[in-house]
C-alpha positions, 0 to 999 in steps of 0.5 A, a space after each residue: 581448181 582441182 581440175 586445173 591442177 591436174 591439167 597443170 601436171 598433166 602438161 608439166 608430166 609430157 613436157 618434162 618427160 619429153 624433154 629429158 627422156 634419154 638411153 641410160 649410159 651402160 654401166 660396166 663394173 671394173 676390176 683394176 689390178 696395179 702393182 700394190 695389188 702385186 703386179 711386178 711392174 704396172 706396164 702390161 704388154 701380153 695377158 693370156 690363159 693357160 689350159 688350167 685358167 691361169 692368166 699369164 702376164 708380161 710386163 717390164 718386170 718380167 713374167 707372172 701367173 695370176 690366179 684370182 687372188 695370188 701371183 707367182 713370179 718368174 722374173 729375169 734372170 740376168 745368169 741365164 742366156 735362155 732367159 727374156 730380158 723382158 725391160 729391154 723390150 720384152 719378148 716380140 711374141 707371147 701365146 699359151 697353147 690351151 690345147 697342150 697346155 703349153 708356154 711359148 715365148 718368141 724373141 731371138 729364140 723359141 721357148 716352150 714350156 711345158 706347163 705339166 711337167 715344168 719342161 723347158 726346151 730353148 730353139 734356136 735357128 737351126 734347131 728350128 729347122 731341123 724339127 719338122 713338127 715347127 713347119 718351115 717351108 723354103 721360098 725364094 725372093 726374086 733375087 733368088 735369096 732363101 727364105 724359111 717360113 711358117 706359122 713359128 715365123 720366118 728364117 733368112 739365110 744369109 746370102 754372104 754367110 750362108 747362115 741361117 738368121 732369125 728374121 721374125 720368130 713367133 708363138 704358134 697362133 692359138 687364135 686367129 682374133 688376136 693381132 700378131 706380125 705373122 697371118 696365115 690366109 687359109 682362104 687364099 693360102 699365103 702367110 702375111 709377114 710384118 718384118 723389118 722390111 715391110 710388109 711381106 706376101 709368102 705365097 705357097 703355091 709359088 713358093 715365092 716371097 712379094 713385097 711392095 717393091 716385088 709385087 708382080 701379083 699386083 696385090 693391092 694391099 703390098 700396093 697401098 702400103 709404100 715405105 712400110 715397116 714392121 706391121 701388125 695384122 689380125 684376120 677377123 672372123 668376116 675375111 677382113 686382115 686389120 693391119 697397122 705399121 710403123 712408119 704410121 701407127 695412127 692410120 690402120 687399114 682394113 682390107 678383105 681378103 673376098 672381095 679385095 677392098 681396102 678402107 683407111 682408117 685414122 685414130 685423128 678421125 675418129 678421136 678428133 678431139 684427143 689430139 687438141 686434149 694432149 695438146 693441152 697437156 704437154 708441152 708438145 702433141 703426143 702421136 696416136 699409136 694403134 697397139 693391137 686388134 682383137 676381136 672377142 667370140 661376140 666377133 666385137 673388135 676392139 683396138 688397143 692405142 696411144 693417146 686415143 683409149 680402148 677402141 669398139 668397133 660398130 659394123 654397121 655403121 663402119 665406125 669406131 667409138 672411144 670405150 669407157 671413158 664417159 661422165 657416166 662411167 666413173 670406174 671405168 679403164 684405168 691407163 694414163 696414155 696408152 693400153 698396150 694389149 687386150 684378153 679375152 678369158 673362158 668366162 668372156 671377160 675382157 682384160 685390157 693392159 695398160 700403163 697403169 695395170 689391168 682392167 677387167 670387164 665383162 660387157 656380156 654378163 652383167 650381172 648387176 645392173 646400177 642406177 645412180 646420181 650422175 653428176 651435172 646430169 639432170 636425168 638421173 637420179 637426184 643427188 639425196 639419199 634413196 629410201 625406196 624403189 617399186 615397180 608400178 602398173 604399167 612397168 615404170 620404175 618409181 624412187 624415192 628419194 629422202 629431199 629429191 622426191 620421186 624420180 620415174 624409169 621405165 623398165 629399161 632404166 629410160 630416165 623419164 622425169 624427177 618429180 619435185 614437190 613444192 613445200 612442204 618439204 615433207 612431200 619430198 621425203 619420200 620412205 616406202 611405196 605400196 601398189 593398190 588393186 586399182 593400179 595406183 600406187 600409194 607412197 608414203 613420205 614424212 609426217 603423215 603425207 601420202 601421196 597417191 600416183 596414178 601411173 595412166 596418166 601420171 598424175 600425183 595426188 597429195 593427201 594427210 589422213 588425221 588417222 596417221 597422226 602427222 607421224 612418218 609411214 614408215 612402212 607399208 603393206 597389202 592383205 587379200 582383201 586388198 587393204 593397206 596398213 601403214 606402218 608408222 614411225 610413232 609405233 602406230 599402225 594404221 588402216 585404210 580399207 579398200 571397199 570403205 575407201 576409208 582410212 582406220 587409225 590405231 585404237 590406244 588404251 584410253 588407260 595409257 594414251 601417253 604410251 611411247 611405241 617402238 616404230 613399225 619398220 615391216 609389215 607382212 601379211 601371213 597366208 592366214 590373213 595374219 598382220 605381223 609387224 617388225 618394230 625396233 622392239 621385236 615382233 608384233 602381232 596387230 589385230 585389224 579389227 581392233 585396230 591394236 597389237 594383240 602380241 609382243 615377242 622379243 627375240 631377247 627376252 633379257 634386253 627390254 630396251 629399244 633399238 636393241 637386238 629385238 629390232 625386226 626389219 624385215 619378215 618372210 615366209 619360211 614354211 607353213 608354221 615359220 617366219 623368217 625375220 632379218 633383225 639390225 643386230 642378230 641376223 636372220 632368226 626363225 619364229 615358230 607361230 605355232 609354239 612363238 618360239 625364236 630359233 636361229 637360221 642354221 646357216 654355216 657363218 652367223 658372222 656373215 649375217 649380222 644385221 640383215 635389212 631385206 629378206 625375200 624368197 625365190 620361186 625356187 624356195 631359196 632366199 635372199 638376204 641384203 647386210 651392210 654392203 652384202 648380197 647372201 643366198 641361202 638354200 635351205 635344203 643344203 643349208 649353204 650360204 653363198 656371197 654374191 660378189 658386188 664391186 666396191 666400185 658399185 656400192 658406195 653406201 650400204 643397203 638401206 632398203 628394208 624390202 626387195 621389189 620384183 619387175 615384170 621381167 624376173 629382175 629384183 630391186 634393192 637399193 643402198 642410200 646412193 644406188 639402185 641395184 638390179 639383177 635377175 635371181 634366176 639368172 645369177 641361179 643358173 651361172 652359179 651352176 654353170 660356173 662350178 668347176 674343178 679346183 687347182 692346187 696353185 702353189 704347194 710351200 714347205 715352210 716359207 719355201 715354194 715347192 713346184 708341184 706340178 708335174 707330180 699332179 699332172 702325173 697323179 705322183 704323191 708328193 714327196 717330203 722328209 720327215 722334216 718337211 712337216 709344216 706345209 701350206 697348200 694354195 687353191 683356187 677355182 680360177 673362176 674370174 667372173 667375181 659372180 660370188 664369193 667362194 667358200 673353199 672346203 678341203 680334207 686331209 686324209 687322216 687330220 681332218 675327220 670331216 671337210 673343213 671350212 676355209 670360208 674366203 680363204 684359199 689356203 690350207 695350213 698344217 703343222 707337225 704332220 706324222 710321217 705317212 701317206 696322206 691324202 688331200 682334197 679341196 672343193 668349192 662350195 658351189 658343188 658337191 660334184 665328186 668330180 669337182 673334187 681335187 686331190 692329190 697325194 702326199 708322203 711324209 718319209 719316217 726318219 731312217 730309224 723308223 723305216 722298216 729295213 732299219 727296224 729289222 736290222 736293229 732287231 737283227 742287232 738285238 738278236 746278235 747281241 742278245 745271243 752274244 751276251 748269252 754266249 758270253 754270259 754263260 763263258 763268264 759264267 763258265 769261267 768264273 766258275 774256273 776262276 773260283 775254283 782255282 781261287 780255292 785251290 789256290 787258297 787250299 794251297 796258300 793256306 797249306 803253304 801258310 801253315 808250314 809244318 816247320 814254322 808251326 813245328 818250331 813254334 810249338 818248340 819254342 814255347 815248350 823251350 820257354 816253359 821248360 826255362 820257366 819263362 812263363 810270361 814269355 811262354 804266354 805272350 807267344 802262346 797268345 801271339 801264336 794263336 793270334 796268328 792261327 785264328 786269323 789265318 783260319 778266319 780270313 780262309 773263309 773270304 776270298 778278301 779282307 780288309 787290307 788294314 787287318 791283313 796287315 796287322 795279322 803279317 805284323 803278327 806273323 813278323 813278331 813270331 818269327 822275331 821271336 822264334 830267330 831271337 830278333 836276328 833281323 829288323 823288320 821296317 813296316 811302312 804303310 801309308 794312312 791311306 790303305 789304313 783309313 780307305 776302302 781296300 780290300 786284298 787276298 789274305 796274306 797274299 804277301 806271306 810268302 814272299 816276307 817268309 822266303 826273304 827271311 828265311 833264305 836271304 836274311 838268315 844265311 847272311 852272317 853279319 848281324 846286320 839284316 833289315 827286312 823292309 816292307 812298304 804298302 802304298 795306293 795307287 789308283 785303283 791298285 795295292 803297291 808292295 815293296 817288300 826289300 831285304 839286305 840278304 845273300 840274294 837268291 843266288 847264293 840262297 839256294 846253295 844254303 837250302 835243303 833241296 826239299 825245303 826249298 822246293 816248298 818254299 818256291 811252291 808257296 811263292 808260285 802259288 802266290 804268285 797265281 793268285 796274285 794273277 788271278 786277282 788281277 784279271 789281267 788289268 796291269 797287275 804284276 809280280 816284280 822280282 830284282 836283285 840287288 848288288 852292291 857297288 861291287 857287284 856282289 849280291 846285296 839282297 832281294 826286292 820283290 815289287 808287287 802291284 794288286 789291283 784293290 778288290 772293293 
């Protein structure tokens, strides 16, 4: 029976092999950019590369340069004539020059921009042709009409006008495998035109222009194409111009320019079925449209069409087939109708534009190769989660699948056969594969099934050993020796030793049989013939000889649970005394087997790593982690961590795998729930070092506010800003389109940043409230620590004009001005206060003198010598008090400059009693003083008015003959000074001065002078004023005196 049974698979395995065995459908992984990822419009007519790596981009709603993450838009400007409508049509042609780094933009003119400096010239037709370096050359039709030609396109002139017009105008032709509407034919020196008129023959040994119509070379490409319009023409790298018009762009031709053949192609012919498809669809059929040729540096063409896809040229078998749109491919060219162009970057991707943006691939590095369940296709995978993969002797590929069983690929991916078991249906839940020393590999499946394939002939054997305790292998491992430990998932480890060919289960505590056990997900044999085992309760050591754990470590010693931090999912060698273990929780830790101590891998972003599924090692002693939905490469001599970029479009579940499995060729295996994903490490090793390249500043804002930049770096200029323009932000990019890997970004700013900061996937560096001053940025990627990789630029920040040096030393001139023009004016106010004091005192001296009039003191001490000879003794006291009153305030009020005005006014009252008294009360004397000046601050020159109330009682009062004499004085505020009024009802000065000694009233002036001056002084020039009027009566005789006096208040 058994022998029956292996003659039944044997048959079912040739049979089924044979039936299906079929070339796997090449996998490409797409990029696809649209309008919600910023392209203007999704309709792209032209993609090109500048000098630097930027993609430049034509669509409807206008021009756009791309930088891997970031666009800058250059839209129509409607103001400007010099602008490309670019909805009306577009621009008829749109190249950049990589050599120069130059724009050019054709329609009704030539533009070209400088991309270094940002220049712009416009050229019109007679600029055209005044400029020799564009290289028009004159030829003539055979009705003698003239022609201008070259690589920029083709003049007319008018034969009525006599004007020259633009008949086509074109960019330069930066390669010679793109199509365009004007070819230059080197080998036979003529320029091939598509224009309006057909197609046209400009040949430059005759200087003439041919045509279908005018074709006595009887070339049979201007023979074969009768009636034809504008035309494009590409010349490929075999000597074959591929050529398609208007009046028919779903028939194409291709004619060599050595042997003179020419063979007619038809999209319908090689598309048979599209038509009937759009049919279909729409209301009426669609015509086939041929777009564009383009042959790529692999000297592939492709065809860009309407209706009918993305065209791949076959040499040998001289045929076209449609790319990219198979059942296999579910992410493929993304277009509703029509591709419009296609691109070839520096990093060999293919850009294909279309109605619905652009696609992006790269059909010659791949590197990422994936296999998958392709729907209502029975040779591929089966449609249930993958477990696990492994290469087998002989360099098959097996997976396992959880419900699908094993399916079986050779080493190029041929899918051979799914293998199905009949019940039970554990035989088909399939979790990990190990090799043995004989070749055959044993896999291990749900509740203790094993089964057991022999890859020679391709037999499966199926077994249940008792010692795995109808418990799920889980795991699976390979000592020197040659024996197996089964991991399994009742936390169990068991053995099968390879000379006994017998199976060993795990030796429990007769103690403790009911003891729950964490399950075993890893198995590593350490070089010392150590068994380590990860379970989801940290790392153990099993002792093969007692059949039991030895160990526990827990990485967190204070979390005693399962599934937890401690689970340990995979292990690896680091060094001699180190293991390196990837955990569910806590990413990749190292334990120490010396010390068993748990030390975190120093890695630049722990984030990145949180769980970690499988770790390996590569023979260049870097090693490779799998998270989530991540590929990692560490290297530990530099201690950088780099993501490898793997597309969504190729990841549709996250990586379950706790193992990575190696081919014969150098390729690694490692698998999420629905993908099996190959790619060779070295490889990927050695583009990352190829790829390294300079970083390009692509945008400088200042604020929200773009700045344009590049002129000042291509001239190695700083940048300048104003002190206000402090907050700025610099974009950066690689421009490395490949998406090999994710780019962590370095950069420094002289004078803020002390060390490189780490931008991680950001491509952008902010700073705030920077300093006036000259600084210095510097980006890099991660790839490289090439100092010639570095980029740098300057920037200076100008100090507001109060903090640059001319006005510096202008303030400090100021200050030196000022400073020596208050000395001078200090020490001259200083001199002259000292003048002014001492003319104060002089004239204090002077006014003292003058107040103590010998005559007025002489008569006082008269009338009290009369008073005491009369016997008035009361009256002579009263006086005699009075009078010294008087004298004591006057010698007081000597020794300050100032006195209360209240006190001064009480001692000119003092004074008027005693001169009441001496005249016998001839006069009346009226006193008004405001409370203000009695209750306020005010503060005047002592008896400062003295002299004028004297001179008016003296020489106005008493000469008047009548008793009625008044003498009237009133003091009031206002503002800052002292208003006197002082009024008599006298003879006048006039008629005073016939009453007076002459030497009397020479005493009497001086006093009021030197009042007078005092009065000035005290004033200082600031409005204060002496006021004398005479008083007449309606008469016009004189009738008194009024002297106005206006005293600044010296508080």
């Amino acid at each position: 029976m058994r022998y029956a049974k292996t003659i039944l698979l044997i048959l079912y395995y040739f049979t089924t092999g044979l039936k299906v065995y079929t070339q796997p459908e090449k996998l490409y992984t797409f990029r696809h950019i649209d309008q919600s990822g910023g392209l203007l419009n999704n309709n792209v007519s032209y993609i090109k590369q500048d000098a630097k790596g930027f993609i430049w981009i034509v669509t409807p709603g206008g021009l756009q340069r791309y930088d891997g993450s970031r666009f800058v838009n250059y839209p129509y400007d409607p103001r400007s004539s010099d602008s490309i409508d670019y909805i009306a049509g577009g621009p008829s042609d749109f190249s950049c020059d990589t050599g120069k780094n130059k724009l050019w933009i054709a329609d009704k003119k030539i533009k070209e921009t400088d991309l270094n400096t940002t220049r712009e010239i416009v050229y019109d037709a007679p600029q055209l042709l005044k400029n020799d370096s564009f290289g028009f050359e004159l030829y003539t039709d055979y009705l003698n009409d003239r022609w201008y030609a070259g690589r920029y396109g083709v003049i007319r002139t008018d034969p009525v006008s006599k004007k020259n017009i633009p008949y086509l105008l074109t960019t330069p032709q930066v390669s010679p495998h793109i199509s365009r509407r004007v070819l230059l034919d080197t080998l036979n020196d003529q320029l091939w035109v598509g224009g309006s008129d057909g197609l046209l023959l400009f040949d430059k040994k005759t200087r003439k222009v041919y045509s279908h119509a005018n074709n006595p070379l009887h070339h049979p490409l201007l023979a074969q194409l009768t009636g034809s319009k504008s035309a494009v023409l590409l010349m490929d790298a075999f000597n074959n111009i591929w050529l398609v018009t208007l009046s028919n762009p779903s028939v194409f031709y291709r004619y060599n320019i050595v042997t003179h053949t020419i063979k007619t192609y038809s999209l319908y012919k090689i598309n048979s079925n599209i038509k009937e498809q759009q049919l279909a669809q729409q209301d009426k059929a669609a015509p086939l449209i041929l777009y564009t040729f383009f042959e790529d540096n692999h000297h592939v063409l492709w065809i860009t069409t309407g209706y009918s896809g993305l065209l791949r040229y076959d040499r040998e078998a001289d045929d076209f087939s449609v790319f990219g749109k198979t059942k296999a491919i579910e992410n493929s060219i993304s277009y509703s109708y029509d591709i419009f162009t296609i691109f070839q970057d520096r990093d060999e991707n293919i850009w294909v534009g279309s109605d619905k943006g652009i696609s992006i691939f790269n059909p010659y590095r791949q590197n990422f190769y994936v296999v998958r369940h392709e729907e209502g296709n029975d040779a591929s995978l089966p449609n249930s989660e993958i477990n696990a993969c492994t290469l087998v002797a002989g360099g098959d590929i097996l997976a396992g699948t959880w419900g699908g069983g094993i399916t079986i690929f050779d080493n190029q991916w041929h899918f051979k056969r799914n293998i199905h078991f009949d019940k039970p249906e554990e035989n088909n839940l399939i979790w990990t594969f190990i090799q043995r020393e004989d070749s055959t590999t044993l896999v291990g499946c749900q509740h203790g099934y094993i089964h057991i394939y022999y890859p020679v002939n391709g037999k499966i054997e199926t077994i249940r050993p008792p010692e795995m305790n109808s418990s799920t292998v889980f795991s699976m491992a390979k000592d020197g020796a040659g024996n197996v430990f089964f991991g399994l998932y009742n936390g169990e480890i068991a053995l099968w030793n390879r000379n006994q060919d017998k199976f060993y289960g795990y030796h429990r505590n007769p103690l403790n049989t009911t003891q729950k056990l964490p399950p075993v997900s890893q198995i590593y044999i350490d070089p010392e013939n150590r068994c380590w085992a990860g379970t989801a309760y940290g790392l153990k050591l099993f002792d093969p000889v007692k059949k039991e754990f030895l160990f526990t470590y827990l990485p967190d010693n204070k979390n005693t649970q399962f599934y937890s931090t401690n689970w340990i999912t995979d292990i690896e060698i680091y060094n001699d005394t180190t293991l390196l273990l990837g955990t569910m929780y806590d990413g990749p830790l190292l334990f120490n087997v010396n010390t068993t101590r748990f030390s975190r891998l120093d890695i630049p972003d722990a984030r990145l790593l949180t769980a970690v599924w499988a770790v390996k090692k590569d023979e260049t002693g870097n090693f490779w982690f799998t998270s989530d939905y991540g590929l990692y490469k560490y290297i530990p001599g530099s201690k950088k961590l780099f993501t490898y970029s793997i597309e969504n479009s190729m990841l549709n579940s996250s990586f379950r795998q706790q193992k990575f499995s190696v081919l014969n060729d150098g390729r690694w295996l490692i698998n999420t729930k629905s993908e099996i994903i190959s790619f060779n490490p070295h490889e990927l090793n050695d583009k990352m070092r190829n790829d390294a390249r300079v970083v390009v500043i692509t945008g400088f804002k200042v604020y929200d506010k773009t700045i344009s930049i590049d002129s000042l770096l291509y001239r190695n200029q700083p940048v300048q800003l104003s002190y206000q323009q402090n907050f700025i932000t610099i974009d950066f990019a690689s421009l490395d389109f490949s998406f090999l890997h994710e780019i962590n970004y370095f950069y420094q700013l002289s004078g803020i940043d002390k060390d490189w900061v780490n931008a991680d996937k950001r491509n952008f560096a902010n700073y705030t409230n920077l300093k006036p001053g000259d600084y210095v940025f510097k980006v890099r990627s991660g790839n490289s620590d090439d100092p010639r990789l570095i980029t740098s630029f300057m920037i200076s920040i100008a100090p507001p004009f109060w903090q640059t040096i001319p006005f510096r030393v202008a303030v400090v001139l100021l200050v030196l001005i000022l400073l020596y023009g208050f000395f001078y004016w200090r020490i001259n106010n200083v001199r002259r206060q000292a003048v002014l004091k001492q003319k104060i005192t002089e004239t204090e001296m002077m006014a003292l003198r003058a107040q103590m009039n010998p005559h007025f003191i002489f008569n006082c001490l008269n009338s009290i010598d009369n008073l005491i000879q009369i016997n008035e003794k009361e009256k002579a006291t009263l006086y005699l008090s009075k009078f010294a009153r008087l004298i004591r305030f006057v010698l007081e009020s000597s020794r300050n400059n100032v006195v209360p005005c209240w006190k001064d006014i009480e001692t000119l009252k003092l004074y008027l009693e005693l001169e009441q008294f001496r005249w016998d009360n001839k006069f009346i004397c009226e006193f008004y003083v405001e409370d203000e000046i009695i209750n306020g601050d005010y503060k005047v020159p002592p008896l400062i008015i003295q002299p004028f109330i004297e001179n008016a009682i003296h020489h106005g009062l008493l000469n008047k003959d009548h008793e009625d004499r008044v003498l009237k004085v009133h003091i009031r505020p206002h503002q800052q000074f002292i208003l006197y009024t002082i009024e008599d009802n006298g003879v006048g000065r006039v008629e005073a001065q016939k009453y007076q000694q002459p030497d009397f009233y020479k005493q009497q002036s001086l006093g009021m002078q030197i009042t007078t001056e005092r009065i000035n002084l005290f004033n200082q020039h600031n409005n204060g004023w002496v006021h004398i009027t005479d008083l007449k009566d309606e008469a016009g005789k004189a009738a008194g005196t009024k002297v106005e006096i206006k005293l600044l208040n010296q508080t």
